[in-house]
N, C-alpha and C positions, 0 to 999 in steps of 0.2 A: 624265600619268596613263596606265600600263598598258592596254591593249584585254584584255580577255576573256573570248571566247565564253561562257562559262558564263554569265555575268551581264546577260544579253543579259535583253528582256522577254518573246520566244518562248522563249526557253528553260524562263526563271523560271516561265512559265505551266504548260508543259507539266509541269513537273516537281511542279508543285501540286496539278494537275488529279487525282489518285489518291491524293495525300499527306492522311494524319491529321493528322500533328505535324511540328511543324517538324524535328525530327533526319530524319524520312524525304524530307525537301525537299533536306537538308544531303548524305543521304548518293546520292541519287539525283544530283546535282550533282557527286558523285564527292570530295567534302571531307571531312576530319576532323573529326567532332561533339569540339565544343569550345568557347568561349565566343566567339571569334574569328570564328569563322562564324557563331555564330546572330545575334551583330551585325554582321557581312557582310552577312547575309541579308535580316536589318528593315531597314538602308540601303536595298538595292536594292528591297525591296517598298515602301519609302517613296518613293523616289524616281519609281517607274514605278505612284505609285497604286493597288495591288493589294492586295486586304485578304485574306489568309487565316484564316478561323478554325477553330482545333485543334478540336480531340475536348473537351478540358477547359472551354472556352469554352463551348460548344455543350451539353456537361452544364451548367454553371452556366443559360446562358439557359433551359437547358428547365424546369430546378429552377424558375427566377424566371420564369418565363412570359414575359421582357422580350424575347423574340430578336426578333417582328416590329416590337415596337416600335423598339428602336437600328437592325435593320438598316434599318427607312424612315424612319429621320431620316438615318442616314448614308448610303444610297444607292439609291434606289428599285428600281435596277437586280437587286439582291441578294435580294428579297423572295421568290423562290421555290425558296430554300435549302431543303433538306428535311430536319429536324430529328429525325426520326421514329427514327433508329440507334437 
């Protein structure tokens, strides 16, 4: 297997760290939004553990009042997301 930088887990962080949606992940990565990378993408944040949640997600849990709840079943760590946009 190929080595590269890009898909490194400091990278993948930083490039999240300001990102809404995953195309702004894709194209701060320097890749072609296409279907190819945003399954590139879920790979590697699977792989290195890293839960991103979109803009879309984040609408849904606020609609459904659920977001403290999934995010402290899924990781306690997460619980002071600020949902407030």
């Amino acid at each position: 297997m190929r080595y590269n930088a890009r898909w490194t887990r400091e990278n993948l962080e930083n490039c999240i760290k300001d990102s809404k949606t995953y195309k702004e992940i894709i194209q701060k990565l320097g890749l072609k939004v296409g279907a190819s990378s945003y399954n590139t993408l879920k790979t590697y944040l699977s792989k290195y553990n890293i839960i991103f949640i979109n803009d879309y997600t984040k609408k849904i849990w606020e609609k459904e009042n659920i977001s403290v709840l999934i995010l402290n079943s899924m990781n306690p760590d997460l619980s002071n997301i600020d949902f407030s946009n």
